[in-house]
N, C-alpha and C positions, 0 to 999 in steps of 0.2 A: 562304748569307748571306756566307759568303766574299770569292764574286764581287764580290756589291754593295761590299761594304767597300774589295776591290783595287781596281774598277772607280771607287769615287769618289775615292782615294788619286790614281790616273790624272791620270784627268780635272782637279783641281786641278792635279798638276804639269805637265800638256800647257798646260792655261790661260796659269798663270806662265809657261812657254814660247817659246810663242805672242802674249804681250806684250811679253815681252824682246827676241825679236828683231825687233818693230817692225811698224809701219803699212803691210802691203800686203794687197793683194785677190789670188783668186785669179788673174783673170787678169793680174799683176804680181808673180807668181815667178817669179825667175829659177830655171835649171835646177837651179843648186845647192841652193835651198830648197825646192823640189819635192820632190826625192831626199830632203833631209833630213826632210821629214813624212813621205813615204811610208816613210822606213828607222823613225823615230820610230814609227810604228802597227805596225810590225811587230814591234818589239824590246819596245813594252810589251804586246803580244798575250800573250808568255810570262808576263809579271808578272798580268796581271789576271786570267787565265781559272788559272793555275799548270798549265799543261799539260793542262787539262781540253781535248780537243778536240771535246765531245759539241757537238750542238746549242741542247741546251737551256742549256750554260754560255755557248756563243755566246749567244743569245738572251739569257740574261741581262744578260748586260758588255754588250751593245750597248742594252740599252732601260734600263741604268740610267743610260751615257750621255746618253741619250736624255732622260731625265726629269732626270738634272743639267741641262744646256742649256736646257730649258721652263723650269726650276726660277727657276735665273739669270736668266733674260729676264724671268719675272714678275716676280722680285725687286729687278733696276731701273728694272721699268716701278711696281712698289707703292711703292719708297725712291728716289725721284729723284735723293739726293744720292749714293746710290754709283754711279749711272752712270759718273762719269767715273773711279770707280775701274774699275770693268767694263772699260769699253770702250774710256776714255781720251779724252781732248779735243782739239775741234780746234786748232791754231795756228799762228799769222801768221808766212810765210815768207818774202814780200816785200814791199814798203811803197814806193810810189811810184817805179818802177822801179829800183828796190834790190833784193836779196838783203839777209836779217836772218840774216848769216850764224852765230852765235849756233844761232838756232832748227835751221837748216838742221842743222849740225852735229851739235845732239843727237836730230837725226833723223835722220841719217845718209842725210841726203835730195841727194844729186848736182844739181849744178848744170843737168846737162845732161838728167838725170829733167824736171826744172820747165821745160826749154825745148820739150822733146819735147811737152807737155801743152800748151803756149802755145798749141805750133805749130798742136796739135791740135785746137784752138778757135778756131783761123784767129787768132791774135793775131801779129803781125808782128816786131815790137819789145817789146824789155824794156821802155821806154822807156814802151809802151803800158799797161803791166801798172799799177793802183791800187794792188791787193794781191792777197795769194794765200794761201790756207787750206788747209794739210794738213789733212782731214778725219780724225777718229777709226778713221774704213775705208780708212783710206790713197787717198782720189784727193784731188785738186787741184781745188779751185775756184777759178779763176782770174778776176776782175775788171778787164776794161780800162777804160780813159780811152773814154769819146764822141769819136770821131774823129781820133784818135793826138794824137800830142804835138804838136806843129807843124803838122798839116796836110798838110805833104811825105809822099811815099810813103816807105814803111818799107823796111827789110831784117828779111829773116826774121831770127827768134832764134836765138842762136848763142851756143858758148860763147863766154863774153867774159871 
């Protein structure tokens, strides 16, 4: 019963975590944040199992993770309004070929992150861009203009 107890102790502070340090997907860690959860599961492996190295305390710590995770997802899929405590909401990071730089900031979201994602949706110019929605799962929805701004051909996005 231990385990369980360590193991949900965990699991809560990896959560807080993992919301602190902000909206990315796996494949949008950089190297240093990779390292850091890989050192992170290894450094609360001593706390939660307390040096049990059998199987069956593995087995434990890992499927009471397991059932937190199911637990939490039924929970905002049953309480709708704490989803965005969960998982957190999405917001508007550019507005009519702008940067809201604001938003940008407290998402610690790079200018040249959002150009890279344009580019990658074939969007040309900023210029093109509506708006633009950091998602809860850290990607970028990006919204262009029907047929760029002017009509003239664009230059790619760039930091400006």
């Amino acid at each position: 019963m231990e385990i369980v107890i360590r193991a949900g102790v965990v699991f809560v502070f990896l959560w807080l975590v993992t919301r602190a340090v902000g909206r990315t997907t796996l494949g949008e860690l950089s190297t240093f944040e990779l390292l850091l959860y890989v050192t992170m599961g290894d450094l609360v492996q001593q706390g939660v199992t307390q040096q049990d190295y059998s199987l069956t305390g593995a087995g434990i710590a890992v499927g009471t993770f397991a059932l937190l995770t199911v637990g939490l997802s039924w929970f905002q899929w049953r309480f709708p309004r704490v989803r965005p405590v969960v998982t957190g909401r999405p917001m508007l990071v550019f507005r009519d070929g702008e940067p809201i730089e604001a938003a940008m900031k407290s998402q610690r979201l790079a200018m040249a992150d959002l150009l890279v994602s344009a580019r990658k949706q074939g969007i040309r110019s900023t210029a093109d861009i509506e708006y633009a929605v950091l998602e809860a799962d850290g990607q970028l929805s990006i919204f262009s203009r029907e047929g760029g701004s002017d009509g003239a051909p664009a230059k790619p996005p760039t930091a400006e």
